[in-house]
C-alpha positions as a printed Julia matrix, in Angstrom:
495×3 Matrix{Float64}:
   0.0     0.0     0.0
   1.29    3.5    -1.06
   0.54    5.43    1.81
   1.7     8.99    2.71
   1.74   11.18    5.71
  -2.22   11.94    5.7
  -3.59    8.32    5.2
  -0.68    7.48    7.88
  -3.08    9.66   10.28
  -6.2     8.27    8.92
  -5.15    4.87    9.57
  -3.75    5.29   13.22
  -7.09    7.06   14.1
  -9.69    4.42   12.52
  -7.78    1.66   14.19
  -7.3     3.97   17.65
 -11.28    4.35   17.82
 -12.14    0.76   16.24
 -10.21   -0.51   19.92
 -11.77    2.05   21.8
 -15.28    1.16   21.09
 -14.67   -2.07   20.98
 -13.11   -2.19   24.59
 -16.72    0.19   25.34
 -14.68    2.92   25.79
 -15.94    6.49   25.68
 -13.26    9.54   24.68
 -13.66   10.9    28.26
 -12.6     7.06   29.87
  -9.95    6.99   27.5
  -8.85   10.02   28.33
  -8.44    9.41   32.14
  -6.25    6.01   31.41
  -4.15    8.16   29.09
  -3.6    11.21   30.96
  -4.42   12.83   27.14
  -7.01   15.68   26.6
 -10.29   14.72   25.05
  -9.71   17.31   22.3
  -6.45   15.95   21.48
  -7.68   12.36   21.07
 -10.71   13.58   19.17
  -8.17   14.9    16.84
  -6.09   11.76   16.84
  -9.18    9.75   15.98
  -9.98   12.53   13.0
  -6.54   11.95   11.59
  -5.93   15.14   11.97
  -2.75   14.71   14.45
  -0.25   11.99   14.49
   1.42   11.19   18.16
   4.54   11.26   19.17
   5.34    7.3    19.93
   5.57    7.48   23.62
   2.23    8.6    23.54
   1.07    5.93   21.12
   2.44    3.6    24.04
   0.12    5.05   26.63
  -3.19    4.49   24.03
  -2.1     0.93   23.19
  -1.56   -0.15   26.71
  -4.91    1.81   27.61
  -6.79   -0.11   25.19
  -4.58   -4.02   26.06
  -3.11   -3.41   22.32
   0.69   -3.4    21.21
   2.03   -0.69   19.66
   2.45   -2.38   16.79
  -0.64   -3.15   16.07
  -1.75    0.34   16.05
   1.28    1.66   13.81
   0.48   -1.34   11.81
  -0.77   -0.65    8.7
  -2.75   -4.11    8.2
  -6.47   -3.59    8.43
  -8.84   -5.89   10.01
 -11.47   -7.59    7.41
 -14.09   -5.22    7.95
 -11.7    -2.02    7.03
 -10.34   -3.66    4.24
 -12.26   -1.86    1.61
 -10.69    1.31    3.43
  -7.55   -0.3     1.85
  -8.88    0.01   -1.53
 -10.03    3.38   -0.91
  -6.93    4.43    0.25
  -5.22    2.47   -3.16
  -7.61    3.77   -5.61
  -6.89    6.05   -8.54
  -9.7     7.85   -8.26
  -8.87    9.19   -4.72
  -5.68    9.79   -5.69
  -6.31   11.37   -9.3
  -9.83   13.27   -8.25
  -9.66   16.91   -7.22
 -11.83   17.08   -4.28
 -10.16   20.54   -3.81
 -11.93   22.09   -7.12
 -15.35   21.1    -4.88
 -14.13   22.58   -1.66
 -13.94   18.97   -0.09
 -10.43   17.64    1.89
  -9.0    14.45    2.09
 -10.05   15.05    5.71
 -13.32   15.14    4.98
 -13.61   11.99    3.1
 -11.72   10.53    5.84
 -14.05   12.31    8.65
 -17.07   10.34    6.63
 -15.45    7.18    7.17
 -14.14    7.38   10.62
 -17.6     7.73   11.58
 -18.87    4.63   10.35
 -15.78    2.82    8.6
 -17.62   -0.68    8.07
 -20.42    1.12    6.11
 -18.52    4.01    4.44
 -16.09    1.43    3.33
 -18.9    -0.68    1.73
 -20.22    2.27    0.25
 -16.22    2.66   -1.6
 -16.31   -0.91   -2.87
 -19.5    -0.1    -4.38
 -18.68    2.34   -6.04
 -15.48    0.58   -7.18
 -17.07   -1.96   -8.29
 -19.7    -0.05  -10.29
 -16.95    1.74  -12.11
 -15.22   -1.85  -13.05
 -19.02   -2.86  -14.35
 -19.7    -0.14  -16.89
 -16.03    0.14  -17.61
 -15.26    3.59  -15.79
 -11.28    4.64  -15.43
 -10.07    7.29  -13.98
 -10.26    9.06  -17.35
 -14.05    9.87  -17.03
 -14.14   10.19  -13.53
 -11.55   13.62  -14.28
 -13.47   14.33  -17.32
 -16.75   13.91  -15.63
 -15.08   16.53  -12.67
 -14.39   18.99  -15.52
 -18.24   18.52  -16.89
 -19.35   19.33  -13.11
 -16.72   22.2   -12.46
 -17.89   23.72  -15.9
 -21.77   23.3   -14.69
 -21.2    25.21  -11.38
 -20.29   28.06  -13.35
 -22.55   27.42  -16.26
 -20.05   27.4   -18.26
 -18.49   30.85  -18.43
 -15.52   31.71  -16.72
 -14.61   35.72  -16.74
 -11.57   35.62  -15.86
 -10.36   33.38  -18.74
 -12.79   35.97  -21.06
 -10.51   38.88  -19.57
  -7.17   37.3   -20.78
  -8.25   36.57  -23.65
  -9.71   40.56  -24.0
  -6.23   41.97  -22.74
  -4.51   40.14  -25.25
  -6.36   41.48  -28.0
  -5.76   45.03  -26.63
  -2.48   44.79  -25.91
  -2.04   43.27  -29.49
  -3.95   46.2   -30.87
  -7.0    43.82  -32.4
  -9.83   45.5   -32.69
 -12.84   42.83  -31.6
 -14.17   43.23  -35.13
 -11.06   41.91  -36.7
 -10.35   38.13  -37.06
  -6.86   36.97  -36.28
  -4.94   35.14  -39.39
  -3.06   31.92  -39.14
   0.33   33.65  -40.19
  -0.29   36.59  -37.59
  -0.55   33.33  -34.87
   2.12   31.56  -36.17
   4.41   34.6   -36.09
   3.18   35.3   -32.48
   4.44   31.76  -31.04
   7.26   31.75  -33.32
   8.98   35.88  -32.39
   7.36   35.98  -28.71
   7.24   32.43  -27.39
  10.85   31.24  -29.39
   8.33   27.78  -30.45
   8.83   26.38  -33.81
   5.82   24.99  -35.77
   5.89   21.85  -37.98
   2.78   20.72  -40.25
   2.99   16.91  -40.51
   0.31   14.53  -41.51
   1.89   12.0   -39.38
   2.13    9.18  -42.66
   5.41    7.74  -41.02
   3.33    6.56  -37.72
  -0.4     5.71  -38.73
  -1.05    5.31  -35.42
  -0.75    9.13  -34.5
  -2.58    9.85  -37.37
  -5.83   10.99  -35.78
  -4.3    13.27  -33.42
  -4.84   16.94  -33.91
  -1.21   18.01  -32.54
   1.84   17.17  -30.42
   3.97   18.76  -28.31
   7.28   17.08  -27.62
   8.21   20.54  -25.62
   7.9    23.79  -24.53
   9.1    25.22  -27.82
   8.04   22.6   -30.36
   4.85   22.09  -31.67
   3.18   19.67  -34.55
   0.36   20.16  -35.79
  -1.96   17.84  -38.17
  -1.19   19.19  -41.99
  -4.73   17.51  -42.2
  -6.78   19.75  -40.35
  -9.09   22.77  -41.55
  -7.76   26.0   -41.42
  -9.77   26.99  -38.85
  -8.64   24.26  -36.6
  -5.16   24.79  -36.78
  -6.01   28.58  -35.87
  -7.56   26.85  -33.32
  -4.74   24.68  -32.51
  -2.67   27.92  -32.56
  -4.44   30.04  -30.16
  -4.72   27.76  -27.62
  -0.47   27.08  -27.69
  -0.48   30.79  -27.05
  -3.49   30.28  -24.13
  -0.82   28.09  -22.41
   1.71   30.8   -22.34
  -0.33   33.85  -21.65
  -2.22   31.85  -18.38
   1.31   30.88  -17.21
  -0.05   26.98  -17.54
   3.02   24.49  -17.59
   1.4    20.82  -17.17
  -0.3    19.61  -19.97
  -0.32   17.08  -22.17
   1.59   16.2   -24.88
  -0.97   15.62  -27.4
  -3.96   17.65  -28.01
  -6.31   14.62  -28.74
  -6.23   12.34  -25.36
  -4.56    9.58  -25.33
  -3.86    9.32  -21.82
  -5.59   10.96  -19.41
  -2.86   11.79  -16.34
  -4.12   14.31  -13.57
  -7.13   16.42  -13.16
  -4.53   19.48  -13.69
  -3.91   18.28  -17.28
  -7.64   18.09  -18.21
  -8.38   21.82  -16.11
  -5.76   23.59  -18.38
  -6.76   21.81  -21.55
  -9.91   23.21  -20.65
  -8.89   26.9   -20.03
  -6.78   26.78  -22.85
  -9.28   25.66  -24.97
 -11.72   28.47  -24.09
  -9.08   30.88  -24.26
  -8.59   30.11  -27.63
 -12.55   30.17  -28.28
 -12.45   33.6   -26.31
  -9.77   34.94  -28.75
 -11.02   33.98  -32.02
 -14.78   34.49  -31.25
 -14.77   37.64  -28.86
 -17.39   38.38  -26.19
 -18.83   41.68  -26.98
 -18.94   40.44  -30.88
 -21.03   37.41  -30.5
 -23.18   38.5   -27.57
 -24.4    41.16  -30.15
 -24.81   39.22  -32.49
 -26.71   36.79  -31.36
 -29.1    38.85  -29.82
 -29.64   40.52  -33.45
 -30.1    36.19  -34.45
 -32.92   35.84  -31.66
 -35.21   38.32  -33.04
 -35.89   36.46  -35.98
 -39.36   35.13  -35.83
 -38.09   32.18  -37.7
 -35.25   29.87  -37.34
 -32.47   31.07  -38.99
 -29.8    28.17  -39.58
 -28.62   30.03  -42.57
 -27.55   32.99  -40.5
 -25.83   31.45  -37.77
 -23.75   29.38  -40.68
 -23.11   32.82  -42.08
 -21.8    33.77  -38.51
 -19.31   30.58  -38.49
 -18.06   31.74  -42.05
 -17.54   35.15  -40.57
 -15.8    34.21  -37.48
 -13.89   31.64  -39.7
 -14.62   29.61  -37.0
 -15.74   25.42  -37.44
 -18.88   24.15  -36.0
 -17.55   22.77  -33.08
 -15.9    26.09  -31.78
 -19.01   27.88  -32.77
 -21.39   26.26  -31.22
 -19.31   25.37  -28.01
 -18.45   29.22  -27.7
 -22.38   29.98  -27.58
 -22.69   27.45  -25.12
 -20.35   29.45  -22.94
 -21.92   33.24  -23.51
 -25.7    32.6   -23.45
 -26.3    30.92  -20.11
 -24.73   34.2   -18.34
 -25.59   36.76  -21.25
 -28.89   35.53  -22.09
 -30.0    33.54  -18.88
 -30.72   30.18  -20.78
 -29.01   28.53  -18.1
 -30.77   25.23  -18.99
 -28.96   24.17  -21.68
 -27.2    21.12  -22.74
 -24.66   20.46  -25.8
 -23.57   17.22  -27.2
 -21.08   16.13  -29.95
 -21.1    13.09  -32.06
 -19.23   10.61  -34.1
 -20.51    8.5   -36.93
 -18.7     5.59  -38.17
 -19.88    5.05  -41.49
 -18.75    1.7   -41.73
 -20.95    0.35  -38.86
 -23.66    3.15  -38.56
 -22.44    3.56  -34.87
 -22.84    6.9   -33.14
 -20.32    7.39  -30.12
 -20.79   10.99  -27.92
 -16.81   12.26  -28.39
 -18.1    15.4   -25.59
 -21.03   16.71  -23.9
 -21.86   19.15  -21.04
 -25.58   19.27  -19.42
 -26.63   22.25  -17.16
 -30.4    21.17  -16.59
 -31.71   17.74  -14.45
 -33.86   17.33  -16.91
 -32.56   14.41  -19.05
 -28.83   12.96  -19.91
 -28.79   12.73  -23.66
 -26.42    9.43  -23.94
 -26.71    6.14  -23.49
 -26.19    4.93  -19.33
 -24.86    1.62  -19.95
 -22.06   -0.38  -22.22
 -23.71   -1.53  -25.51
 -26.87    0.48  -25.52
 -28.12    2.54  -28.87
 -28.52    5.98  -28.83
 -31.7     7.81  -29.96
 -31.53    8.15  -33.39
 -34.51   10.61  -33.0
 -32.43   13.49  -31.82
 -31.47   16.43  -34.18
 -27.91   15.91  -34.79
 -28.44   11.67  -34.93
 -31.24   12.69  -37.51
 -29.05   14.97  -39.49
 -26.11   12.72  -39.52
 -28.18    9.99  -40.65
 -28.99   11.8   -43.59
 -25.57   13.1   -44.36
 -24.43    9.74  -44.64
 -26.82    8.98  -47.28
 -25.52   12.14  -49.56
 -22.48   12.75  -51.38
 -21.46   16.17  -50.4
 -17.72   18.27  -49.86
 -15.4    17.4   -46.8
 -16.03   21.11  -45.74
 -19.7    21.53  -46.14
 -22.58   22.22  -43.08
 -25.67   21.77  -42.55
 -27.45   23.17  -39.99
 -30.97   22.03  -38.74
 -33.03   22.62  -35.67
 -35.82   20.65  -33.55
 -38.5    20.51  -30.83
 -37.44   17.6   -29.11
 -40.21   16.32  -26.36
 -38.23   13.51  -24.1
 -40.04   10.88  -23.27
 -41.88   10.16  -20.13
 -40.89   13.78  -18.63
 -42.96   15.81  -20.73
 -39.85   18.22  -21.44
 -39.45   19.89  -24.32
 -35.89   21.16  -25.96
 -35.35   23.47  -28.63
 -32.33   22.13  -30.41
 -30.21   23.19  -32.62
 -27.7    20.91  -34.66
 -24.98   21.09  -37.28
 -23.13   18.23  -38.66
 -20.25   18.13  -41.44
 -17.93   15.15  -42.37
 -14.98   14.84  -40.05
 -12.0    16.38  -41.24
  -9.25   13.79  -40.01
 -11.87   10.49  -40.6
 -12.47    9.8   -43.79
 -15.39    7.14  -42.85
 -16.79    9.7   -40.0
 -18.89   12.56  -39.9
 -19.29   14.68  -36.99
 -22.24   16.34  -35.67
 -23.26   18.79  -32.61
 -26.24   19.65  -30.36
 -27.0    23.03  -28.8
 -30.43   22.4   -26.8
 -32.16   24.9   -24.54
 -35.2    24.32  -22.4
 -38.74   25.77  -23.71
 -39.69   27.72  -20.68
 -40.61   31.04  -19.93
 -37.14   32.43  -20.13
 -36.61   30.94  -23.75
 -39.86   31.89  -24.88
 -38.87   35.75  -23.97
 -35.45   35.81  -25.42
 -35.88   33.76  -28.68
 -38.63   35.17  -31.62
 -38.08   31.41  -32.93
 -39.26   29.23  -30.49
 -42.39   28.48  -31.91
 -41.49   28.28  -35.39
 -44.4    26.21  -37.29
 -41.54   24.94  -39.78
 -38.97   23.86  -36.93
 -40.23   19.62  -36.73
 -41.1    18.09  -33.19
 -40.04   14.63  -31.87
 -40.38   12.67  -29.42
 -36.61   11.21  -27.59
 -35.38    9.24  -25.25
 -32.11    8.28  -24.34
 -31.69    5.06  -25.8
 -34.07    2.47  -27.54
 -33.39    0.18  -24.84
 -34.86    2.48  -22.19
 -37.61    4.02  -25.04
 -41.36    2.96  -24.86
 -42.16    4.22  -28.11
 -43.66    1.57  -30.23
 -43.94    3.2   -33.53
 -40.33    4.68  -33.64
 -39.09    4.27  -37.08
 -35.61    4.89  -36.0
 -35.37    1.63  -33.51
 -31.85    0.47  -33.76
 -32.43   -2.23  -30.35
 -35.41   -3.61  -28.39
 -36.94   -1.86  -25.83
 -35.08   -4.67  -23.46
 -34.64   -2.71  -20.08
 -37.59   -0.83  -20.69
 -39.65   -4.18  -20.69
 -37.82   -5.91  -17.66
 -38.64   -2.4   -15.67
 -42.43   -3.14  -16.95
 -42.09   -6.46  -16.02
 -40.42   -5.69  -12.15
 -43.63   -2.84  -11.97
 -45.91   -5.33  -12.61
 -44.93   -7.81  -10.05
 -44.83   -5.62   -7.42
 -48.36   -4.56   -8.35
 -49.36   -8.17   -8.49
 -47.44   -8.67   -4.75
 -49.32   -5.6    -2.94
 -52.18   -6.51   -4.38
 -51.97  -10.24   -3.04
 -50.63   -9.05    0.63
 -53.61   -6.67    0.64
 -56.27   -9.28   -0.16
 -54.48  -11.95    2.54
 -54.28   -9.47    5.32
């Protein structure tokens, strides 16, 4: 067992008050056979103090134990899932201190009841090992709920990114060039920038960039334009935030510390914040939600103008309108489509509302194919179009069962580094009051309805045209409903 100075605490005082109530001890009896303060053995138990040794001498022979079996680190069978708690990745990896939560406190939980709070670990170990959870998406899922308690707008990163169009004397009007970029990591940063399409190792292929170090940096000769702007800005995010760990690639490929995914992150909108500005899209947008009809032409205009791909576009409104507009219930989605086995896999999403979670829950179920950008990926597939065109689409989407009803929008395009996938995204927001009042649109007559769920195994719908499964877990929860109906109804009658 790896075990540092703090779990060294936790340990001493889980096994000190295990003894103690097991000899039917309280804190104040202990206390007297010690010659200790109550406080400080309070604190002892806590983990928050470790004793000198003489005085772990006086607690063992208090409570007829050795000392070595409190310094011990062996666990009796009923803390032994502590050990795994203790041992676990995700403990280790997950920043409790982005949710204002200790070590401590984890450890205070289970010092009060460590049989139970250790049970309550294993479980959750052991659902992670069932649906095939790493420590991967339990950092990524952190970042999804760090991003949600600020719905997804974060003014201080919106300030840098301000300043460094002032101090660079770029007018928020103005778009910033590739070359101008290039130059700007190359003169002020001393980093050198290779285009490679990676041909000599297929393997790194699909990756967007690489950076072996400070001052080199690859990017994919494969990518858009507008991504390797992309790609560009947010190399100079890393050096304007002061941001040194990251990782090496810009596509994961191994997911390290929660650090690494929090500066991708900032990075990332930096470089959104920079190429899209604030003041620019909040105004125009607001011009785009007076339209008493849904305008998808418009907003495609918008990308062009911003020179900006669908993905940043749409990801940068999902940062600005929850604060600027107060459509704080909001959720955005992207998706892959692998042509060769019609299989859609959700490559991000973020949800504010607690409304629905558009994806599937567990390993092998089907997506919706209902939803707008499954729809309109669906029907890319079956055209022959360029690499580089969009299409942009919109619909009322009612989910199932919780009479909700979501006005998305979604764009899809093929996928510039998959040859046999096409990419699409979701922007929904919540039909309420406070979307009825800032968007003309939301009743457009031409804009389609739908009914969704979250997957067809989970979907009651019987006349879905788009059924990729049965509705297997939907009929066993039928099934389970039904026999305890049955059950109450027989103890009722035999009472």
């Amino acid at each position: 067992m790896e075990i540092n100075s703090e779990s060294l605490r936790f340990i001493l005082g889980v096994k000190i008050k295990q003894f103690r109530l097991t000899a039917g001890f309280s804190l104040k009896q202990l206390s007297e056979k010690t010659g200790l303060s109550i406080s400080y053995l309070s604190e002892i138990e806590k983990g928050k103090k470790y004793p000198k040794p003489e005085k772990i001498v006086q607690i063992a022979y208090a409570l007829n134990q050795t000392f070595d079996d409190l310094v011990s680190l062996q666990l009796d069978d009923h803390l032994n899932p502590l050990s795994a708690l203790l041992n676990s990745p995700v403990l280790k990896d997950f920043p409790l201190q982005q949710f204002g939560i200790g070590l401590a406190d984890i450890f205070d939980l289970v010092n009060d009841s460590p049989s139970k709070a250790g049970a309550f670990v294993r479980t959750l170990l052991e659902i992670s090992r069932g649906y095939d959870m790493n420590v991967e998406h339990f950092l990524l899922a952190s970042l999804r709920s760090y991003q949600k308690m600020h719905l997804n707008y974060f003014e201080e990163l919106e300030a840098a990114a301000h300043d460094f169009r002032l101090q660079n004397r770029i007018a928020e009007s103005s778009g910033i060039g590739q070359s101008w970029l290039e130059a700007m990591l190359r003169d002020e940063f001393q980093c050198t920038i290779h285009y490679n399409d990676f041909s000599d190792s297929p393997e790194l292929q699909p990756l967007r960039s690489i950076s072996p170090s400070p001052t080199q940096l690859w990017i994919n000769s494969k990518l858009l334009p507008q991504q390797k702007k992309f790609i560009l800005a947010r190399e100079i995010g890393y050096r304007i935030l002061k941001l040194k760990v990251r990782a090496e690639t810009s596509s994961w490929i191994k997911v390290e510390t929660f650090e690494q995914v929090l500066n991708h992150f900032k990075v990332s909108y930096f470089a959104g914040a920079l190429l899209i500005p604030e003041k620019q899209i909040i105004n125009d947008l607001a011009l785009w939600l007076t339209h008493d009809t849904f305008q998808g032409d418009a907003l495609s205009r918008l990308m062009t103008r911003y020179d900006a791909t669908p993905e940043m576009f749409l990801h940068r409104m999902s940062q600005v309108m929850p604060t600027h507009f107060g459509l704080t219930k909001m959720h955005y989605m992207r998706l892959n489509h692998q042509l060769d086995n019609n299989e859609f896999h959700i490559s991000k999403e973020l949800n504010l509302t607690n409304v629905f979670t558009p994806r599937s829950i567990g390993p092998g179920e089907h997506h919706c194919r209902r939803w707008a950008a499954t729809a309109g990926l669906t029907h890319l597939a079956a055209q022959r179009q360029a690499p580089d065109q969009v299409q942009v689409s919109a619909q009322r989407s009612t989910f199932v069962g919780q009479n909700k009803t979501f006005f998305n929008i979604a764009v899809v395009r093929s996928k510039s580094l998959g040859k046999k996938t096409n990419t699409g995204m979701t922007l929904g927001f919540l039909i309420d009051d406070q979307f009825k009042q800032k968007s003309a649109f939301w009743n457009d007559p031409s804009v389609p309805n739908s009914d969704v769920n979250e997957t067809c195994e989970r979907c009651p719908l019987t006349d879905c045209e788009s059924r990729a499964s049965t509705p297997t877990l939907h009929d066993s929860l039928q099934r389970k409903n039904s026999r305890e109906r049955a059950l109450q109804d027989f103890i009722d009658s035999h009472k």
